[in-house]
ZAMARGU-4260 file (C-alpha; in steps of 0.2 Angstrom, whole numbers, plus 5000, padded with zeros to 4 digits):
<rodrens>
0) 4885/5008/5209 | 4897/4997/5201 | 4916/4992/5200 | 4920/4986/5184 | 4926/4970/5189
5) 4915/4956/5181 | 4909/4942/5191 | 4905/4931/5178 | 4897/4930/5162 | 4881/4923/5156
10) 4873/4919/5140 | 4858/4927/5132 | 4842/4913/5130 | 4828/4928/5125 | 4826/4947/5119
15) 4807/4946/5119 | 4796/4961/5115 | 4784/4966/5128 | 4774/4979/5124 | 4783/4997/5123
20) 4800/4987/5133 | 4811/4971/5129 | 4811/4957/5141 | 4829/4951/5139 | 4833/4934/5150
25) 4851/4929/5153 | 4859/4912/5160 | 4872/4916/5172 | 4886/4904/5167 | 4893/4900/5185
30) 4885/4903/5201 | 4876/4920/5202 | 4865/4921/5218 | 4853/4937/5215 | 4837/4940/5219
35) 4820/4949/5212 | 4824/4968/5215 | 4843/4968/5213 | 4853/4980/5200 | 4863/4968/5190
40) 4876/4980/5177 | 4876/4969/5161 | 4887/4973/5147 | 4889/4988/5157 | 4872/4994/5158
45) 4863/4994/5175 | 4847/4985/5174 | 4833/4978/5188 | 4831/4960/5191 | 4811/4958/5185
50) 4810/4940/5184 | 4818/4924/5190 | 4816/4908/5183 | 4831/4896/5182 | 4835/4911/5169
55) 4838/4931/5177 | 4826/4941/5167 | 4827/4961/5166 | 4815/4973/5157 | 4825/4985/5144
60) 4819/5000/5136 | 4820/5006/5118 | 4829/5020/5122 | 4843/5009/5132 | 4840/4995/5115
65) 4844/5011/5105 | 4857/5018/5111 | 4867/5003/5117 | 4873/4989/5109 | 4858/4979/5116
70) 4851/4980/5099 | 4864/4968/5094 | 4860/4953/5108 | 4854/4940/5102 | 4852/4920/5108
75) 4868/4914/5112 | 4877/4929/5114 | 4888/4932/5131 | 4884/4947/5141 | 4895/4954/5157
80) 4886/4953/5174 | 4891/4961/5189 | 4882/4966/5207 | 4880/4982/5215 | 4895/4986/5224
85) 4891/4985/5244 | 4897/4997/5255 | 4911/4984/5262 | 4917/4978/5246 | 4936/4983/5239
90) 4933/4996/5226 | 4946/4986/5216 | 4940/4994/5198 | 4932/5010/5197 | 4917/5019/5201
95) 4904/5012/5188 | 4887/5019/5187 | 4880/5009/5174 | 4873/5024/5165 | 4880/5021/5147
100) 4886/5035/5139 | 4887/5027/5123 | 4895/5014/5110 | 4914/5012/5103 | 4919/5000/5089
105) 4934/4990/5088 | 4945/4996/5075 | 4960/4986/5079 | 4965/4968/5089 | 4983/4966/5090
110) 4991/4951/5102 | 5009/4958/5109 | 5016/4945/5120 | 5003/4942/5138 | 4993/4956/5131
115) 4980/4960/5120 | 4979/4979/5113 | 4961/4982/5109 | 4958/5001/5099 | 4940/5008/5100
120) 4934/5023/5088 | 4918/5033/5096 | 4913/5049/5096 | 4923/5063/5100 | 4906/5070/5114
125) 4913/5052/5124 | 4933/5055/5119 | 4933/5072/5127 | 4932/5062/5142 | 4944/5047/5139
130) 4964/5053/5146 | 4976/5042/5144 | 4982/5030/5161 | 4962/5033/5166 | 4947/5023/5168
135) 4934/5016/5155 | 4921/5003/5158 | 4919/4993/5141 | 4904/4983/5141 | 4905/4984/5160
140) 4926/4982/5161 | 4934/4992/5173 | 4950/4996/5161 | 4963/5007/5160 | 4968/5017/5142
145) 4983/5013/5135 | 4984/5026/5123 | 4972/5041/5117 | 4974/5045/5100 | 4963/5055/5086
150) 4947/5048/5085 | 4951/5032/5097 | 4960/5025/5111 | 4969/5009/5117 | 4967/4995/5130
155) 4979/4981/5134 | 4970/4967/5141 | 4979/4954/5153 | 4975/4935/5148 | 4964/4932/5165
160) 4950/4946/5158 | 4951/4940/5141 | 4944/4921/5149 | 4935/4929/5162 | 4923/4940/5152
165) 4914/4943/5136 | 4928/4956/5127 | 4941/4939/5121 | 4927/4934/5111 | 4925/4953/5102
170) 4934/4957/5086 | 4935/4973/5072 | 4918/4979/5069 | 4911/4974/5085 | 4901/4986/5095
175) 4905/4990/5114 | 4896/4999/5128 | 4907/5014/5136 | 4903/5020/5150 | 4918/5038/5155
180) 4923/5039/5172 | 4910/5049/5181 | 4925/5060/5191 | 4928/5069/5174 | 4912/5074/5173
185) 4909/5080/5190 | 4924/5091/5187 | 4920/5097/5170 | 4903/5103/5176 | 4911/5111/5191
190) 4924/5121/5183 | 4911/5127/5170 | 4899/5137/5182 | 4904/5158/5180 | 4908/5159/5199
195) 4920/5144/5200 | 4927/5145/5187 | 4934/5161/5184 | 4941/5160/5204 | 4948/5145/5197
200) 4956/5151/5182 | 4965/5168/5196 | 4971/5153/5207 | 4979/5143/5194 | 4987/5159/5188
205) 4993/5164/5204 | 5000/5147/5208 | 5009/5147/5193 | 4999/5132/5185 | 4995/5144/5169
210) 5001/5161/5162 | 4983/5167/5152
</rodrens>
């Protein structure tokens, strides 16, 4: 498990076949210590250290090159990298999983004073989820929705996250990693069995919350 907040970033030096899975090795760009074994949540996506050599070195299915924008990495590239949360950390972001739920595109990059307003278009199966003054992790960010609109939603970033991770350097057309807030989805599954739901639904009446 993950917070959100990214500890630094590093920069991609291989995306390798090897065999049915890509090796992908990443160069931390600041002290990093890790170790063979460790879950590492890059560009959101929580992977297994496999290999250290100077470089960090994680094996990456297709299906996580598929449906990510792994496929996109290339040498060079900057990638978000962030530890598993210990159970004496601050939760200071979110709760992160590091279990993408898909991709967004930026569709709009507008500067506004300190702040820069980022919109993401994706699918309406990952919008259902976003609510507005809630929690998104893009490409691993712990960030909070500005705005939901029709077919996308907002983020204002502060200056310190634009220098600090890999989104300053994004621009329209760009594919990022989201990742929903997981509470949401605990609660829509939840509400939706028979029995809890329809005792739901009679307490919420009876409380006044809704009149069907």
């Amino acid at each position: 498990m993950f917070t959100g907040l990214v500890e630094t970033f590093g920069s991609v030096t291989s995306v390798r076949k090897t065999g049915n899975s890509i090796r992908l090795a990443v160069k931390p760009l600041s002290e990093f210590d890790v170790k063979l074994g460790d879950s590492i949540c890059v560009n959101g996506i929580c992977l297994t250290v496999t290999e250290l050599t100077g470089n960090i070195s994680f094996d990456v299915s297709p299906e996580t090159m598929r449906s990510t924008n792994f496929r996109e990495l290339k040498t060079g590239c900057k990638v978000n990298l962030e530890r598993a949360l210990r159970l004496s950390d601050r939760l200071g972001g979110h709760i992160v999983t590091g279990h993408v739920d898909g991709t967004g595109t930026i569709i709009d990059k507008k500067r506004a004073g300190e702040y820069t307003f980022y919109s993401f278009e994706s699918t309406p199966e990952i919008l259902k989820y976003i609510v507005e003054k809630g929690s998104v992790a893009i490409d691993g960010i712990s960030l909070t929705v500005a705005a939901l609109e029709k077919g996308y939603f907002r983020v204002a970033i502060i200056p310190h996250t634009l220098s600090a991770t890999n989104i300053g350097g994004k621009g329209i057309g760009d594919k990022v990693n989201l990742e929903v807030d997981i509470i949401g989805k605990y609660i829509e599954k939840f509400i939706s069995r028979k029995d809890i739901g329809s005792g739901l639904s009679k307490l919420l009446k009876e409380e006044g919350f809704t009149s069907g």
